[in-house]
C-alpha positions as CSV (number, residue, x, y, z in Angstrom):
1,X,-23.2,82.4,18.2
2,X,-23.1,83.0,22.0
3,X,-26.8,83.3,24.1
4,X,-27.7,85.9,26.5
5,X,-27.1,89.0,24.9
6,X,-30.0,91.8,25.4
7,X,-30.2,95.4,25.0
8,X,-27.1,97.2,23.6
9,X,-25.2,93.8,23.5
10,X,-27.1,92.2,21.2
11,X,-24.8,93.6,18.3
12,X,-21.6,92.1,20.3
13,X,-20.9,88.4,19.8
14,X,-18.1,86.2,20.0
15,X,-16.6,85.4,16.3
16,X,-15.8,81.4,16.2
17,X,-15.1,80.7,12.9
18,X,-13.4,81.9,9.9
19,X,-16.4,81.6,7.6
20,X,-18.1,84.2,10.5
21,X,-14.7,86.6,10.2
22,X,-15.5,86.6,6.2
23,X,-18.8,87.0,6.5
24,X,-18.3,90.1,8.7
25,X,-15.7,91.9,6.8
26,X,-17.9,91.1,3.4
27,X,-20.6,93.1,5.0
28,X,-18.2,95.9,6.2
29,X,-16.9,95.9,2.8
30,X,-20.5,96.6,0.7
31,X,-21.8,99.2,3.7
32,X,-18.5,101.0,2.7
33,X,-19.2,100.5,-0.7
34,X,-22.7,102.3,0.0
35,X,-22.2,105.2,1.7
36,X,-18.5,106.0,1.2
37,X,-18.5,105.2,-3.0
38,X,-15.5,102.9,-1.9
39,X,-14.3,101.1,-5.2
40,X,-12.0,97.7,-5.2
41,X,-9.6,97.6,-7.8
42,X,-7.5,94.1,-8.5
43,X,-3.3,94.5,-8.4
44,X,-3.6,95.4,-12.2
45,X,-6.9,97.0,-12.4
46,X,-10.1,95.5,-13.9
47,X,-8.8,96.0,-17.5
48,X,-6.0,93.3,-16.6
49,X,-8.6,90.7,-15.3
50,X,-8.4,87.5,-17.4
51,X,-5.0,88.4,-19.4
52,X,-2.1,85.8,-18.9
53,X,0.9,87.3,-17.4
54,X,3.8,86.5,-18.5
55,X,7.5,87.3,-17.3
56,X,7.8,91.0,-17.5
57,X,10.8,92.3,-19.8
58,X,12.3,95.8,-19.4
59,X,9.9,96.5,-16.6
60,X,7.2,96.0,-18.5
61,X,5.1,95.5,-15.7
62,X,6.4,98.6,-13.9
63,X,5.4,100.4,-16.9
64,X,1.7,98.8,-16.9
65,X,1.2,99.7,-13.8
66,X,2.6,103.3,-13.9
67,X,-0.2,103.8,-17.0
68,X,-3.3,101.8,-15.5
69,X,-2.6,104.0,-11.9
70,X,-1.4,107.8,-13.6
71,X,2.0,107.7,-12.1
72,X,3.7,107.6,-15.1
């Protein structure tokens, strides 16, 4: 974290790491969350999480994902 920051500054600092860049867009991410009602869905939504995936047959997944996302 760089030194000798005051006044309006102080919320400006150099980012020098990856673990900082994460830690920055994690916090974007939840004050989004907060006040927008921002929700995260996974490729296959949250009812997917955990299932094995296996080659898709007939477009299977197409289809799976045309139902979980109302495109259908």
């Amino acid at each position: 974290m760089s030194e000798g920051f005051t006044g309006d500054d102080a919320a400006i600092k150099k980012i020098e790491s990856f673990d900082e860049i994460c830690s920055l867009l994690s916090s974007i991410i939840l004050a989004l969350q907060e006040t927008q009602k921002l929700v995260i869905y996974s490729a296959l939504g949250d009812r997917f999480k955990g299932q094995n995936v296996g080659p898709a047959e007939d477009g299977e997944a197409g289809s799976i994902i045309q139902k979980r996302f109302g495109v259908e």
